[in-house]
N, C-alpha and C positions, 0 to 999 in steps of 0.2 A: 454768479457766472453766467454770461450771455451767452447760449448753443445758438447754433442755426440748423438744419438738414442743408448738406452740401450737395448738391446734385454730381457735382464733377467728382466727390470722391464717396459716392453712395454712403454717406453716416453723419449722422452728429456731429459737431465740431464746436469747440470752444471759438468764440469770436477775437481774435486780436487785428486789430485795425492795421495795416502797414506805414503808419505815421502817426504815433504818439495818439490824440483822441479826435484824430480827425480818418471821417469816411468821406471814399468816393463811390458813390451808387449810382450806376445805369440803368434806367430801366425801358423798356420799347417800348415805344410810343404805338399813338393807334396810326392806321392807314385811313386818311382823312378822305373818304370816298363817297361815304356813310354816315348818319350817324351814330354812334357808338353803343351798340346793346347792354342790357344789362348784366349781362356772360363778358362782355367787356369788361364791362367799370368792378367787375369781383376783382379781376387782374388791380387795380389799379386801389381798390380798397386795401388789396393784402399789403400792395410795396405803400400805402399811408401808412398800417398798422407796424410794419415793420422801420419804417424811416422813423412815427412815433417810439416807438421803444429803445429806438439806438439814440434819438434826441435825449430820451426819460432816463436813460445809462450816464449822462455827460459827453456825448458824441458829438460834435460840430458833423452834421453833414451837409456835404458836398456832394447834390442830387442836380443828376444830367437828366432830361426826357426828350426823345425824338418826338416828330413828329414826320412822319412817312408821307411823302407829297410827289413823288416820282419813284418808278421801279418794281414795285409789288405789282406785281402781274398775277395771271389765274391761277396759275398754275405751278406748282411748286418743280418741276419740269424745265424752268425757265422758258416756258412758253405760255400761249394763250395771249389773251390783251393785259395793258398795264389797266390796273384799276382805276387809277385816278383818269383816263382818259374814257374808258366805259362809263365811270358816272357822270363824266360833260355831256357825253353821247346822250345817255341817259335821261339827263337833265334840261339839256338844251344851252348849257353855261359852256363857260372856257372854265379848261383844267386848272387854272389861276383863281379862278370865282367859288369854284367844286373846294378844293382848300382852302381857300380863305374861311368858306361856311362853316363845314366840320371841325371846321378848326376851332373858330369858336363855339361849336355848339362842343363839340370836347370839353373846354374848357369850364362853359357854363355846368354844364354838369357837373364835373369832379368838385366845383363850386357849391354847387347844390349838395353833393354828397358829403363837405366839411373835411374833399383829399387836401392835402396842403401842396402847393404848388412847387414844382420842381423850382432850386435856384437858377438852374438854366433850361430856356426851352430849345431845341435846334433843330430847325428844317431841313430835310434833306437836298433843297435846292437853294438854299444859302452858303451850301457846303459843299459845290460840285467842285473846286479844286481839289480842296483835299482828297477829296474821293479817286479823283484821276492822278493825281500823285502817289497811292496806296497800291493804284492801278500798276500807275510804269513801275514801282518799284518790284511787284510781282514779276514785271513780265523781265524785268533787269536782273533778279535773281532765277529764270530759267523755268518759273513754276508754273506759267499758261502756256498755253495756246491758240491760235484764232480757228476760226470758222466763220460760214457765210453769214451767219448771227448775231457773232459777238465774239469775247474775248473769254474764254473758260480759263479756271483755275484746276489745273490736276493735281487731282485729289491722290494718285499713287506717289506723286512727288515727297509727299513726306509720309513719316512712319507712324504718326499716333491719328494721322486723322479718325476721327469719329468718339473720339476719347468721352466725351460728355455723355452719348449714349450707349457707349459699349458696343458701336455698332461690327466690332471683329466677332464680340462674341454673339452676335446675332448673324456671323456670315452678311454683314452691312444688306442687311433686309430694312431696319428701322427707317421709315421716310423717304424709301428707295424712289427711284425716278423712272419710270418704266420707258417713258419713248428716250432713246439713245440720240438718234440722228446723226449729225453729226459728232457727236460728242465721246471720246476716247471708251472713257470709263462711266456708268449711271449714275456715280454721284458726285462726278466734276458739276462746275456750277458756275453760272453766267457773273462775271466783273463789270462786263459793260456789253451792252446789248445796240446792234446797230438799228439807225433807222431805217424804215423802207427807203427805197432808193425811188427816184420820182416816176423811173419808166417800171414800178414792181405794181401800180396798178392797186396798191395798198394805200387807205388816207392815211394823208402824210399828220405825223405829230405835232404835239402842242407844244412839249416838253423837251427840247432837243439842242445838243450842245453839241461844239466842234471840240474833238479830241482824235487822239489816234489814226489822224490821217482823214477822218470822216466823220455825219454827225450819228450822234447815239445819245444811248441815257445810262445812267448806273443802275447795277443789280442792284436787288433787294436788301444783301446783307453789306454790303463794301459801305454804306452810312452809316450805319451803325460801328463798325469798328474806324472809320473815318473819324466821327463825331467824339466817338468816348475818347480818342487818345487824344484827340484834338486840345478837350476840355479835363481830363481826371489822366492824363497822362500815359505811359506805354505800358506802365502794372497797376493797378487799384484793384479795391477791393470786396464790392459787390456789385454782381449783373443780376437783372429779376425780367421774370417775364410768365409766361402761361407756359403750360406741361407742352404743348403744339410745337413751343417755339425749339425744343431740344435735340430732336430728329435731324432739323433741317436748319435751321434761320441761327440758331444759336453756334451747333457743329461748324455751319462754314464759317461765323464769326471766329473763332476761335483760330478755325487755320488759316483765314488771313491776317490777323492782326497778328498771331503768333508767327508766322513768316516776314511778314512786314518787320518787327522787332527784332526776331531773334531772342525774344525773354521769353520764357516759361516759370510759373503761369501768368498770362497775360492779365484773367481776375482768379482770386486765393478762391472767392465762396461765388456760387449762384445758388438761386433760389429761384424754385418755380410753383406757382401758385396752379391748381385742379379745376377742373371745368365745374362752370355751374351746370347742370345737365336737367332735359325735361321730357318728357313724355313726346316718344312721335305717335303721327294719326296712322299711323300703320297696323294692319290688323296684328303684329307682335310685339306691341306695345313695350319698344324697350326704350330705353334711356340714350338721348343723342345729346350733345353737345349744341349748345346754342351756335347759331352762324347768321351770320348775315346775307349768306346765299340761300336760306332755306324758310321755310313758314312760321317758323319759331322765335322770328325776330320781335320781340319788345326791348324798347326803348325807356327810358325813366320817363317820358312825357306820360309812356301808356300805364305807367304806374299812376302815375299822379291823377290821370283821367278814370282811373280806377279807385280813385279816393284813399290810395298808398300814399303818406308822404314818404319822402326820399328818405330820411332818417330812419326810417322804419326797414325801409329797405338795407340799410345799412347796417341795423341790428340784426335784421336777416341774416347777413352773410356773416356776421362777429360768431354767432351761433354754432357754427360748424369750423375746423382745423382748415388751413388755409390747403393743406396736402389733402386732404379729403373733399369727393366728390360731393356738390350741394344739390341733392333733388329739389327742382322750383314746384310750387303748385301754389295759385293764388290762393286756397286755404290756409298753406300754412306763413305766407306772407301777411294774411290778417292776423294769424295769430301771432305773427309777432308784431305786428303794428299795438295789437290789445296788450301784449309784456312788455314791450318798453312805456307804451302809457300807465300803465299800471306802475312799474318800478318808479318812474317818475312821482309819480303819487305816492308810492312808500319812501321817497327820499326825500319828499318836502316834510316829512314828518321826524326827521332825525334833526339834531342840537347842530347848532350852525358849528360851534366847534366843542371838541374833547380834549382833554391834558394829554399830552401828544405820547404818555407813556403807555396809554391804553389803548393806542391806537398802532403800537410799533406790531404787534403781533399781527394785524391785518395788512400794514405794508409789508412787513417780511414775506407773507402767503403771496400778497399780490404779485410783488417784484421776483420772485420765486417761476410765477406762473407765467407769466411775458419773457420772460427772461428762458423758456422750457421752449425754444422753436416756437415763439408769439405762440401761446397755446392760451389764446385769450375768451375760448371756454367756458374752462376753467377761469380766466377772471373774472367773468361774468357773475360766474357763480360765486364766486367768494364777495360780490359787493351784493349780490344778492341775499347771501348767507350775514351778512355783517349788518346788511338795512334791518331786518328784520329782527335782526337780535339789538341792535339798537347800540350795536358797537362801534359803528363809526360816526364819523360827524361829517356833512355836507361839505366842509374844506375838505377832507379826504375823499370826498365823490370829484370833488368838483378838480382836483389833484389828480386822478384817475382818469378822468373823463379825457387830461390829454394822453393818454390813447384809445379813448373810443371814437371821440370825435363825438358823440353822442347826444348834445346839449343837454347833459341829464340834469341841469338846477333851470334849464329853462323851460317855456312852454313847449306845445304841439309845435313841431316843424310846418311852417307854413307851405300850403299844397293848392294849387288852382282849381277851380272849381273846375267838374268834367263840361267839356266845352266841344261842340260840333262845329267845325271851320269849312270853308269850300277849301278848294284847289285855289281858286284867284287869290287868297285871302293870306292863304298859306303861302303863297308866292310872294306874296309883298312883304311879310314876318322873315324869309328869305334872303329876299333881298336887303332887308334891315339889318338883320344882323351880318349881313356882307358888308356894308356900308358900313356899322359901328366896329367893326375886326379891321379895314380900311380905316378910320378914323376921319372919314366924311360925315359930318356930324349935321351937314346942311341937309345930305338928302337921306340920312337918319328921321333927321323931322319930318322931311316933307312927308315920308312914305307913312310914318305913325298921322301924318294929319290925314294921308287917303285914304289907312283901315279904318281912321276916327269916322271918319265923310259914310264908311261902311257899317258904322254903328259897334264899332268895338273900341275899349282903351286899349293901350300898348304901355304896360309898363317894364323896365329891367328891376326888377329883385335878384338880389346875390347873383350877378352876371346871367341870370334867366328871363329870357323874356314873358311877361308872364299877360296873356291876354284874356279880356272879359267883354260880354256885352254889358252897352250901355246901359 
């Protein structure tokens, strides 16, 4: 029997699909601003692990992933700047070139990490109709109101808001919004946010649509509930994202797709994966959350420059319950770079196959233990328990392995050597991979022939670029 931990109904839950053996899974995508840390790609390991196991059950799934390209702003406040416009600033790119980049370096990642790729991907600004049709339908059933900002959704209008986090029974403290402004109530929340206006003496945007009379951009959460109903329908059956996303980005998904419909529940199961968390330099040395606004950002490049391969990294994170917090420290990332080399080595030593009757006892444990809230652990441990005893045979590793992901009958995951680049250098590897995500493939080359002319090769391995000197 397949359980999951349900966030929206705090317990275990047996899994039944709302259509015979097919799922529809949503999971948040990143906000393509950035590239994506490795406190990121945990989120994005748990929902592989978990899309593996409902595949391993007999599941056809039907996997949506955003991609966030407009609206994420700083501030959960619905203020601050949009992010993808700070990183042009940033950068010196248009917020068009800012996503295109991340976008692929996302991608090449989860690549490198052995995530399996959503059946559909979808950008938030391939999908500004829908969004603004979500929009008028809120404001048609009585449930916004305007201000000199934007378009907010009151939150007093309906009776279960905050359901996901229990935020009544927290007195709605959880993710609370401290500057009001204009806004009714702290935890109404921006639909559509206008642009500055031309005499406001604010630079004007990059991103900006004619809607509602004037131009603007969509909130942060109105794509995501746009997008899923769009592609997995008005009810399906799993949403996943990181513990962050429940407070705020999740709660208002809920109340507008659930107003928008008129169905409850809009999805049966959510699942939220724990921050990988790491040591700050403050003299109380406690445990923070990796971010991308703060000095703690490492990237897989910075693993791999650290002579981590990515898979290793991956066994990292298998290691610990996907609901439990993962202390990082490159110590114990070495040592798990040395136990998956290691297991490797004790699984080339087992019988390529066994009489599949002596083998039913270690699949019943395994399917047992994925099947327990992916508590993949504990399966680690039971193929570790079974190498060693010399009770399974490499078909049954290699059977396994789809859900690890792990290439356990193959070699060392390939890792670049550590490598010092300039700024100029790193601009050009930039600009390439903007050009090959564009599908300009002429000034792809050119740009590898001008870091060649700088004494490095340029090659793409598994969607990575992977550069050397000559």
């Amino acid at each position: 029997m397949l359980e999951f931990y349900n966030t929206l109904n705090k317990k275990i839950e047996s899994f039944t699909p709302r259509v015979n053996n097919s799922v529809g899974l949503y999971t948040c995508g990143p906000t393509v601003y950035n590239y994506a840390h490795i406190g990121n790609l945990r989120t994005y390991v748990f929902e592989d692990i978990l899309k593996r196991v409902l595949q391993y059950n007999g599941y056809t799934v039907n996997h949506v992933m955003n991609i966030t390209d407009v609206g994420h702003l700083t501030d959960d406040a619905d203020q601050g700047e949009d992010k993808m416009e700070k990183g042009a600033q940033r950068e010196g790119k248009t917020a068009w070139d800012i996503a295109a980049l991340y976008t692929a370096s996302f991608q090449s990642d989860i690549q490198t990490l052995n995530i399996l790729p959503p059946t559909i991907w979808c950008k938030a600004t391939d999908h500004i109709p829908e969004q603004i049709a979500q929009v008028q339908t809120l404001i048609d059933k009585g449930l916004t109101y305007e201000t000199s900002d934007g378009i907010y959704f009151d939150t007093t209008k309906i009776s279960d808001y905050g359901k996901l986090a229990r935020l009544h029974e927290q007195e709605l403290k959880a993710g609370a919004r401290v500057e009001i402004r204009e806004k009714k109530n702290p935890h109404d929340f921006a639909l559509w946010k206008w642009s500055p206006r031309a005499d406001s003496g604010q630079a004007p945007r990059q991103m900006e649509w004619n809607a509602f009379g004037r131009k603007g951009f969509p909130g942060w959460h109105i794509e995501c509930s746009a997008m899923s109903i769009k592609y997995l329908g008005e009810q399906f059956d799993i949403h996943c994202g990181g513990i962050d996303h429940i407070p705020v980005h999740h709660t208002n998904e809920i109340a507008q797709a659930e107003s928008v419909t008129g169905k409850k529940p809009w999805v049966n199961y959510w699942l939220h994966g724990e921050h990988l968390v790491i040591e700050d330099n403050s003299e109380a040395r406690t445990n923070v959350k990796m971010a991308k606004s703060g000095d703690n950002f490492i990237t897989l490049q910075t693993l791999i420059e650290h002579n981590i391969e990515p898979l290793s990294y991956r066994y990292f994170l298998l290691q610990a319950h996907y609901r439990k917090q993962l202390q990082f420290s490159w110590e114990a990332l070495e040592a798990a770079q040395t136990g998956l080399k290691n297991l490797k080595k004790e699984i080339q030593k087992l019988p390529p196959t066994l009489e599949k009757e002596m083998e039913n006892t270690a699949e019943a444990e395994f399917l047992e233990a994925i099947n327990d809230d992916l508590n993949i652990p504990a399966a680690l441990a039971i193929v570790w328990s079974h190498t060693k005893t010399k009770k399974i045979s490499q078909k049954t590793v290699e059977h396994w392995d789809e859900i690890f992901g792990l290439d356990l009958l193959g070699g060392s995951n390939a890792s670049a050597e550590p490598l010092t680049i300039s700024p100029e250098i790193q601009k050009l590897l930039d600009l390439r991979l903007i050009a090959r995500a564009e599908k300009k493939w002429e000034e792809s080359d050119r740009l590898r022939e001008e870091i060649g002319k700088a004494g490095y090769t340029v090659d793409v391995v598994n969607g990575e670029q992977i550069i050397k000197k000559k």
